[in-house]
N, CA, C and O of each residue as an XYZ file, in Angstrom:
208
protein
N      82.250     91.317    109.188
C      82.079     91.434    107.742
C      83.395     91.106    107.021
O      83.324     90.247    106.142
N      84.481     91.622    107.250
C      85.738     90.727    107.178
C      86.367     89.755    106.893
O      87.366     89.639    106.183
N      85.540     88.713    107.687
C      85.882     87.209    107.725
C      84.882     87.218    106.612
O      85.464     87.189    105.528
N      83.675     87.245    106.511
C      83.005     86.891    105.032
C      83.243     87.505    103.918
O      82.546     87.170    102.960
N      84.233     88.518    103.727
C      84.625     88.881    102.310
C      86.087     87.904    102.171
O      86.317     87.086    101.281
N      87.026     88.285    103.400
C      88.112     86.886    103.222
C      87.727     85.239    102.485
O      88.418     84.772    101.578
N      86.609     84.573    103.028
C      86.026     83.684    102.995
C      85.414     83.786    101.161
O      85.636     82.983    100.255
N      84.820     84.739    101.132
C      84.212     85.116     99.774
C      85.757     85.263     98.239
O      85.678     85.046     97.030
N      86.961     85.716     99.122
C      87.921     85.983     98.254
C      88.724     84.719     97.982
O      89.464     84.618     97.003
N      88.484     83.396     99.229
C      89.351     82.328     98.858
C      88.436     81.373     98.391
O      88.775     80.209     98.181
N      86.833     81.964     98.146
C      86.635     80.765     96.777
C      86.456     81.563     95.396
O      86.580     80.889     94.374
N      86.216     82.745     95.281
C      86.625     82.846     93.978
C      88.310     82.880     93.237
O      88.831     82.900     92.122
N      88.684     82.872     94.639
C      90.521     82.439     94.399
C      90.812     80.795     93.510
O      91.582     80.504     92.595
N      89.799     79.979     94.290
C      89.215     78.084     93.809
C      88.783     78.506     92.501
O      89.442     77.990     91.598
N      87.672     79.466     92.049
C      86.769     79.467     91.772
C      88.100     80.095     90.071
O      88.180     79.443     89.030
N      88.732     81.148     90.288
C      89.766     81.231     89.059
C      90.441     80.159     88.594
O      90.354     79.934     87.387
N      91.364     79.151     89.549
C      92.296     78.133     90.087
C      91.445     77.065     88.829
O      91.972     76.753     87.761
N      90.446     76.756     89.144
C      89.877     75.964     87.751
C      89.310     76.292     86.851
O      89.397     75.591     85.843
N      88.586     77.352     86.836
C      88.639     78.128     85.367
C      89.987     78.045     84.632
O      89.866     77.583     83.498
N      91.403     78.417     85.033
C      92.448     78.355     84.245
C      92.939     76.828     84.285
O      93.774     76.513     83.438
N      92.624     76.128     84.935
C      92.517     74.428     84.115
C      92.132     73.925     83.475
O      92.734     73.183     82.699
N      90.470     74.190     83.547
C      89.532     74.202     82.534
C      89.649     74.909     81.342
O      89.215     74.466     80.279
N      90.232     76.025     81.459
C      90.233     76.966     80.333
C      91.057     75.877     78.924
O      90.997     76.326     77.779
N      91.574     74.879     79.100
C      92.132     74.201     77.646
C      91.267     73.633     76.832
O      91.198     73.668     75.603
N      90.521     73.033     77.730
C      89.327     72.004     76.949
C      87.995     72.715     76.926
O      87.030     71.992     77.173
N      87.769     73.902     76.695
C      86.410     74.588     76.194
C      87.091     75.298     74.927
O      88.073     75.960     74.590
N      85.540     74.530     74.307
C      85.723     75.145     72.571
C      85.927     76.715     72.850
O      87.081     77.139     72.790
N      85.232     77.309     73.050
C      85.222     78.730     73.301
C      85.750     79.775     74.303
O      85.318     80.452     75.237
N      87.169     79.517     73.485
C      88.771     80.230     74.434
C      88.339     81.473     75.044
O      88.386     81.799     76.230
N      87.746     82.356     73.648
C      87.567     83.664     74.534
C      86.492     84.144     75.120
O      86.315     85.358     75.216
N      85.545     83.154     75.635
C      84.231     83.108     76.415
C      85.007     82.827     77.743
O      84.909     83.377     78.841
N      85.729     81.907     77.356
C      86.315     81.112     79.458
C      87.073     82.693     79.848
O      87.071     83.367     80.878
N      87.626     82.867     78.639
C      89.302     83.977     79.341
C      88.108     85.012     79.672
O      87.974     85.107     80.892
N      87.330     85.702     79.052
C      86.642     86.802     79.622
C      85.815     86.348     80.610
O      85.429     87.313     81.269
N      85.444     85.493     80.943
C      84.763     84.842     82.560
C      86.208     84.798     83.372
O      85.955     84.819     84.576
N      87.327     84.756     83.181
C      87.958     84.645     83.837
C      89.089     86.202     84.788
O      89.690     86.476     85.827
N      88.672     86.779     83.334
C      89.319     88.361     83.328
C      87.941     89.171     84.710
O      88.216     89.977     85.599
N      86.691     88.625     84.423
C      85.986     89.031     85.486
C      86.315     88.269     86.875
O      86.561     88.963     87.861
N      86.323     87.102     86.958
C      86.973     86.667     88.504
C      88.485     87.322     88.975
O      88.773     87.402     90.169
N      89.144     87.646     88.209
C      90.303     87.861     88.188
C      90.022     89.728     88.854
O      90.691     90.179     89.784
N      88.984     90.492     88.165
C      88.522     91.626     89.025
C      88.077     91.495     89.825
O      88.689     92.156     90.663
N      86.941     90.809     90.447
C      86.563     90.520     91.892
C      87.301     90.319     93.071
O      87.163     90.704     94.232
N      88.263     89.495     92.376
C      89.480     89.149     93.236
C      90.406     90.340     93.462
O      90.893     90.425     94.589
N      90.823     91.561     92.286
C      91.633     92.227     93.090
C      90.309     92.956     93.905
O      90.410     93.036     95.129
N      89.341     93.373     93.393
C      88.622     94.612     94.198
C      88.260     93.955     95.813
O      88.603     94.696     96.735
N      87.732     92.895     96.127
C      87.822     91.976     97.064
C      89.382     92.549     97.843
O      89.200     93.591     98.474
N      90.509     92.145     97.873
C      91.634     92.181     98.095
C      91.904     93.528     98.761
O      92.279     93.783     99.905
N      91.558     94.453     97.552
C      91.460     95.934     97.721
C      90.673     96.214     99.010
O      91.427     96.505     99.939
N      89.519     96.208     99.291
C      88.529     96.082    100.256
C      89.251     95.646    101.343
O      89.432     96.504    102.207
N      89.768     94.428    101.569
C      90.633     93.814    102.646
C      91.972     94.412    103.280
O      92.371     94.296    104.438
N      92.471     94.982    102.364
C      93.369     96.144    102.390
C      93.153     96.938    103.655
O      93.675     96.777    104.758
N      92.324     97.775    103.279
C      91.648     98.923    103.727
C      90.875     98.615    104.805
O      90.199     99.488    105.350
């Protein structure tokens, strides 16, 4: 189970990585940043999990 939350944490790791590239060219700044403030939690709680 391990390897598939690792696996699960390095694409929403991709999955932030272009959201904050993308994030210049969408009309709607604070629609991307709050989609992004949520990957950005998955990723620590993910992390957290891996931790432990």
């Amino acid at each position: 189970m391990k390897k598939e939350l690792a696996k699960l944490l390095s694409e929403y790791k991709e999955t932030e990585k272009g959201l904050e590239l993308g994030l210049e060219y969408v009309d709607e700044k604070d629609y991307g940043k709050g989609k992004l403030e949520i990957v950005k939690m998955i990723i620590a709680d993910l992390e957290k999990v891996l931790e432990a």
